[in-house]
C-alpha positions in Angstrom: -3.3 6.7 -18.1 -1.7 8.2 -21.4 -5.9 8.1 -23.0 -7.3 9.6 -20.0 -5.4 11.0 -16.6 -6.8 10.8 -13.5 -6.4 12.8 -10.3 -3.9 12.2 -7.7 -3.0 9.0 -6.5 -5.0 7.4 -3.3 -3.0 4.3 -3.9 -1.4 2.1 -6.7 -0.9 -1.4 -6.8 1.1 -4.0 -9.5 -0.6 -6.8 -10.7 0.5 -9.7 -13.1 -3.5 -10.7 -13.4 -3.2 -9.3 -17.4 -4.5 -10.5 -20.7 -0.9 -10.3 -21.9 0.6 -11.7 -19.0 3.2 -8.6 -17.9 2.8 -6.8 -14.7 1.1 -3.6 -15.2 0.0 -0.7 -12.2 -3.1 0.2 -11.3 -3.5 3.9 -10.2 -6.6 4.7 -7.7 -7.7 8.4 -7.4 -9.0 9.8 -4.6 -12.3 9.7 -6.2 -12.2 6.4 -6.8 -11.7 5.8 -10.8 -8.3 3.8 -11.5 -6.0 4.1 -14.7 -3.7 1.3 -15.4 0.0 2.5 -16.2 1.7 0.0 -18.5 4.9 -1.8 -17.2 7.8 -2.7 -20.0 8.9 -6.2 -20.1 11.5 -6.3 -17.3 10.8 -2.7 -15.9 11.2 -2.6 -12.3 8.0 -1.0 -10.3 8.5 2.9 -9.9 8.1 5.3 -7.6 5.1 7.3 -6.4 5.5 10.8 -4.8 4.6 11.7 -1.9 1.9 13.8 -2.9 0.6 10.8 -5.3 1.1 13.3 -8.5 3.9 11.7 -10.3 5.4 8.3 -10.7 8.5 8.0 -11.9 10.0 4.9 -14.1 13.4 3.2 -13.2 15.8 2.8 -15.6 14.2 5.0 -18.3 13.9 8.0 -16.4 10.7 8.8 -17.6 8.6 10.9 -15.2 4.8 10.5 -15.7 2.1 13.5 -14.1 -0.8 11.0 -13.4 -3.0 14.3 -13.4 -2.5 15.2 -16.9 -1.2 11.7 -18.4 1.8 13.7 -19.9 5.2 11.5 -19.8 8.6 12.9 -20.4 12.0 11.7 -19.9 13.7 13.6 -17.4 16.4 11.8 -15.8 19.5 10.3 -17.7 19.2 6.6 -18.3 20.2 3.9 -16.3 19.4 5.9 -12.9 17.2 3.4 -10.6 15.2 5.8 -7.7 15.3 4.9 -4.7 13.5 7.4 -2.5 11.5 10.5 -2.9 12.1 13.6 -0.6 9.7 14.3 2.0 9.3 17.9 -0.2 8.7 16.1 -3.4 11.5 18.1 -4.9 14.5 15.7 -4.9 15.0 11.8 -5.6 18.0 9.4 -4.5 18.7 7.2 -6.9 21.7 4.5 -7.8 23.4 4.1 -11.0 25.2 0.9 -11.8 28.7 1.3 -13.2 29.6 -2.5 -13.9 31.0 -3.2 -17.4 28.3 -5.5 -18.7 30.9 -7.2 -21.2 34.6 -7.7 -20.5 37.3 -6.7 -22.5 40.8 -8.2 -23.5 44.1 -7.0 -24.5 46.4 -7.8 -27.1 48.6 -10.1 -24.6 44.6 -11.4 -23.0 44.9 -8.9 -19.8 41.8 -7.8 -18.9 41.0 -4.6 -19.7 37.8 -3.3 -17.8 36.0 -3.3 -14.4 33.2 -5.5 -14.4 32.2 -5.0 -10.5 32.7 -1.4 -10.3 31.1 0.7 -7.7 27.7 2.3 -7.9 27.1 5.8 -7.6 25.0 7.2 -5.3 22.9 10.6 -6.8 20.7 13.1 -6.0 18.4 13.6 -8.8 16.1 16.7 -10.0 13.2 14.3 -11.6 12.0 17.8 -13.0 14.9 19.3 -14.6 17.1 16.3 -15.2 20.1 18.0 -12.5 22.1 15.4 -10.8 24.6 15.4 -8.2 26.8 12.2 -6.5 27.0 11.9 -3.2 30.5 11.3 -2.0 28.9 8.1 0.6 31.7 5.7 0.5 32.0 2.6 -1.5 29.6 0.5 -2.6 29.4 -2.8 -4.8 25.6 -1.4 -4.9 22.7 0.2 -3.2 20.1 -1.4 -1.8 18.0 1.1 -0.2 17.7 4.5 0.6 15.9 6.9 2.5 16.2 10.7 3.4 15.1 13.0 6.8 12.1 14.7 7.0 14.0 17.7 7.0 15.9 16.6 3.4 19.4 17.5 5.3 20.3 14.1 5.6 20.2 10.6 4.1 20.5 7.0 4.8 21.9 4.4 2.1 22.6 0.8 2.8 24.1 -1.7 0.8 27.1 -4.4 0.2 30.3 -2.5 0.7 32.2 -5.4 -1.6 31.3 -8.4 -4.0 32.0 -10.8 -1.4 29.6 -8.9 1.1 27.2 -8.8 -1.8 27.4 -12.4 -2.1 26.9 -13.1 1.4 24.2 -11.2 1.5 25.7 -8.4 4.4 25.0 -4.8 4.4 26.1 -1.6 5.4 24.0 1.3 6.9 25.6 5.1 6.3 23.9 8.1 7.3 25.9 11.4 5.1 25.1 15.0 4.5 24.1 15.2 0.7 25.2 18.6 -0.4 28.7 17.7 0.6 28.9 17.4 4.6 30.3 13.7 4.8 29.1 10.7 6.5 28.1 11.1 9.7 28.2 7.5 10.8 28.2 4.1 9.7 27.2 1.0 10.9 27.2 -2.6 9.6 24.1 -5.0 9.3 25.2 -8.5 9.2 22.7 -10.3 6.9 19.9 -10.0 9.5 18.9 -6.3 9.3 18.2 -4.1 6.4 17.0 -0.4 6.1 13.4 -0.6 6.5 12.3 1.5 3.3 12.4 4.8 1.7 10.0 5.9 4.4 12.4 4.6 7.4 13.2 8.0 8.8 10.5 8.3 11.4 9.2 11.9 11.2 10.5 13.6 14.4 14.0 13.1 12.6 15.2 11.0 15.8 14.9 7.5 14.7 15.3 5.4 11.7 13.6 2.1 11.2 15.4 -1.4 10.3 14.1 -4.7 9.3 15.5 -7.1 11.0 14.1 -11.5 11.3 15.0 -14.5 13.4 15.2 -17.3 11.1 17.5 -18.9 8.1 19.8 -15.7 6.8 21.9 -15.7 3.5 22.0 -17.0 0.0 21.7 -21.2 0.8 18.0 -20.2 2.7 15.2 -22.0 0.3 11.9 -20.1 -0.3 10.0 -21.7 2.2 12.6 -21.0 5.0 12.7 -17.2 3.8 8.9 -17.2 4.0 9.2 -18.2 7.4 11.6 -15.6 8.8 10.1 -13.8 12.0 10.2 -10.0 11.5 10.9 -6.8 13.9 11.4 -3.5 13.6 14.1 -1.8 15.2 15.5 1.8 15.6 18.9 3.5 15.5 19.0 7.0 16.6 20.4 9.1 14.0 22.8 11.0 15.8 24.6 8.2 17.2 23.8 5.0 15.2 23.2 3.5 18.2 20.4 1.4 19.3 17.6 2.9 20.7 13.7 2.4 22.0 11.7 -0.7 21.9 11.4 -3.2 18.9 8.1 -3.9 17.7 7.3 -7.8 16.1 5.9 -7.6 12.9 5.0 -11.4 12.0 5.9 -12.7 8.7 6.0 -12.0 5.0 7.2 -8.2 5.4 8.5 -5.9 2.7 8.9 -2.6 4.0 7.7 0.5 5.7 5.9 2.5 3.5 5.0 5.7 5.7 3.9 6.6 9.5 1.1 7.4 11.3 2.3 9.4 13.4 4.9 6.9 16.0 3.4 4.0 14.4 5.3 2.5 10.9 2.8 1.2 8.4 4.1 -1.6 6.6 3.6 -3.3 3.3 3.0 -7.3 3.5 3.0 -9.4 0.7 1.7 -13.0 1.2 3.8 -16.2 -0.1 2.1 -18.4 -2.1 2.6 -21.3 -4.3 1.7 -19.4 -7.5 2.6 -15.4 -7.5 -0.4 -14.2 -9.5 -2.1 -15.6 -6.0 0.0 -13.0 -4.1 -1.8 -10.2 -2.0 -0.7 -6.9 -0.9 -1.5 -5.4 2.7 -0.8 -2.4 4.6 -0.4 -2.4 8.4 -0.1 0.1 10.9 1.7 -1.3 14.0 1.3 0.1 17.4 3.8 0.1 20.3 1.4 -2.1 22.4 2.4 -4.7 19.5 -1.3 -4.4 18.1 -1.1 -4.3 14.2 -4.6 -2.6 12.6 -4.7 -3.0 8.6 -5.4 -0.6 6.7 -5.8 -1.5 3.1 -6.1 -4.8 1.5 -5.4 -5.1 -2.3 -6.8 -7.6 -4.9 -5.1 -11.1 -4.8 -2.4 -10.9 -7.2 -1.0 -7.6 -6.3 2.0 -6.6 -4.9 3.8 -3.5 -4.0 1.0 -1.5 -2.4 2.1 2.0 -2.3 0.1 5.0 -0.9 1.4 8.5 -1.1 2.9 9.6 1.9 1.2 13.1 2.6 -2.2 11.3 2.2 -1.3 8.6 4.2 -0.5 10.7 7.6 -4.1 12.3 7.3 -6.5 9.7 5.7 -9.3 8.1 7.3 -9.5 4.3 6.8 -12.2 1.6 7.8 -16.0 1.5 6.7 -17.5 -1.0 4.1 -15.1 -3.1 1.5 -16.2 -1.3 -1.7 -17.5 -3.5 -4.3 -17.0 -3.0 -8.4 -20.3 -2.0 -10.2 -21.6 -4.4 -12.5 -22.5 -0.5 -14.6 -19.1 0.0 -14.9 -18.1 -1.0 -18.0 -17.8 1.1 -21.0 -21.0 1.7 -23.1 -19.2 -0.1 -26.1 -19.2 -3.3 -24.2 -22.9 -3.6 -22.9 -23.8 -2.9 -26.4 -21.5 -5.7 -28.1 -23.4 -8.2 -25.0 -26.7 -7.1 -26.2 -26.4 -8.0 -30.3 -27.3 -11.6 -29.4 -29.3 -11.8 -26.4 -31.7 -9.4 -29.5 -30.8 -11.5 -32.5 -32.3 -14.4 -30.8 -35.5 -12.3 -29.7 -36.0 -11.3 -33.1 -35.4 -14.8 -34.4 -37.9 -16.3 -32.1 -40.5 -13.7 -32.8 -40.2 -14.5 -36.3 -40.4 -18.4 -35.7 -43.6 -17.7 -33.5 -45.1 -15.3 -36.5 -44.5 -17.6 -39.1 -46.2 -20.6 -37.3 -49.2 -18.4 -36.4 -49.0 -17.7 -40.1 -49.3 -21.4 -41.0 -52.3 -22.7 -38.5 -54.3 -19.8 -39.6 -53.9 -21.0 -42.8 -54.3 -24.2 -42.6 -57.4 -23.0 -40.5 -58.9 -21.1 -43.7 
């Protein structure tokens, strides 16, 4: 991406399928040309804006234009985004407080905190601005999303260590420029915010995750793999349940963005070995009808398309195919040195034996 930018985003994917190993994104234009965008050994996967023209780096807070290939740091570090606003203006985003090494007195008392409470911000990812948002306590976030209309915002997470442990949430729903929470509700270890695009866009409803199946921290891999996911709605004035839920089948992540009333979510498949893993996006229906949208190389994961393009693009039509012409010039030319050297070689072994029977004919 930093050699050569593309234009904006039609989708980007992570893959672990590298020469060196490390997951790395791969940015798709709408044209069709792809940039990869290098991942640092334990960076988390970013964020992509909703208009596909900037992904921004947790942790760093490093934004990068994918138009342009320019990459600045504009976000203290040690802020993890959560969720973009539907504007493309503002980003939610958790910063963990926790003492990473404990400290002792002179008589062995302990001096520091190290399970203090995250902060929840509101970030300017161009100017660098942030703000907390007075949302309660929380041991840390989990996930976030904001309203269409950017007045409001969900967070969830575990309000305690124990909670954390247990693996039990808590939903609120507050004002961010200073209103207070307007309610609060608490999600057992069966339901979870269903992703920075939960809010459904007529601002009514927001979308939770929730599975039949093993729940909490003693539940093996396979029996997580099995869980049997729905998606369920609170209306956002009351926190209340409301509306019908919709199955969703197994191996779910998240819900990535709407068409209109219909949530498209990201499934990732298990596997035995994660490089096999394969990212799909899926637009469910109320009828309980689930058409898929995009399918990404096996080994990806974390399929994200922006979502202003999502609400408007076309999908369906032939599976394109790579070109075998797609290579860089440099390459074809490097294939070709041998493939002539042994022309050449043969042409002069044929020559020199026509040389010798005409001789030996004379």
């Amino acid at each position: 991406m930093g050699q050569r930018a593309a234009g904006p985003a039609a989708l980007v994917f992570f893959t672990d399928r590298t020469r060196y190993f490390e997951s790395t994104g791969v940015l798709v234009d709408q044209d069709g040309a792809y940039r990869l965008i290098p991942i640092g050994i334990a960076e988390r996967h970013g964020l992509l804006s909703p208009d596909g023209r900037h992904y921004l780096r947790p942790g760093s807070g490093e934004l990068l234009d994918v138009t342009t290939g320019r990459q600045r740091r504009t976000m203290s570090t040690g802020v993890s985004p959560m969720a973009w606003s539907s504007d493309g203006q503002q980003v939610l985003g958790t910063r963990d407080n926790d003492d990473t090494v404990i400290t002792y007195g002179p008589e062995n008392q302990q001096l520091n905190d190290p399970e203090k409470p995250d902060d929840l911000l509101v970030v300017d990812p161009f100017r660098g601005s942030e703000r907390v948002v007075e949302v309660g306590t929380f041991a840390a976030h989990s996930g976030a999303a904001w309203s269409p209309g950017g007045d409001l915002v969900a967070v969830t997470g575990s309000p305690d260590v124990p909670a954390q442990l247990a693996e039990r949430e808590r939903l609120v729903v507050v004002d961010p420029d200073g209103g207070g929470a307007r309610w609060q509700v608490d999600l057992g270890d069966r339901r979870v915010l269903a992703g920075p695009a939960a809010w459904h866009p007529d601002g009514r409803r927001l979308a939770l995750l929730a599975f039949d199946g093993c729940a909490g921290p003693s539940c093996t891999a396979e029996q997580a793999a099995a869980r049997a996911w729905r998606v369920e709605f609170l209306d956002t004035a009351t926190g209340k349940d409301v509306g019908q839920a919709l199955p969703a089948g197994t191996s779910v992540r998240e819900v990535i963005g709407w068409r209109g009333d219909d949530p498209v979510l990201r499934y990732v498949s298990k596997t035995e070995q994660d490089t096999d893993r394969q990212a799909v996006l899926a637009a469910l229906s109320p009828d309980g009808g689930r058409e898929v949208l995009v399918t990404a190389p096996v080994g990806s994961t974390d399929l994200i398309v922006p979502g202003e393009l999502l609400a408007r693009a076309a999908f369906g039509g032939p599976e394109p195919r790579p070109s075998p012409f797609a290579a860089p010039l440099w390459l074809y030319l490097t294939l070709a040195v041998l493939p002539l050297l042994t022309v050449g070689l043969i042409v002069r072994v044929v020559r020199r034996r026509q040389a010798a029977t005409q001789a030996a004919s004379t």
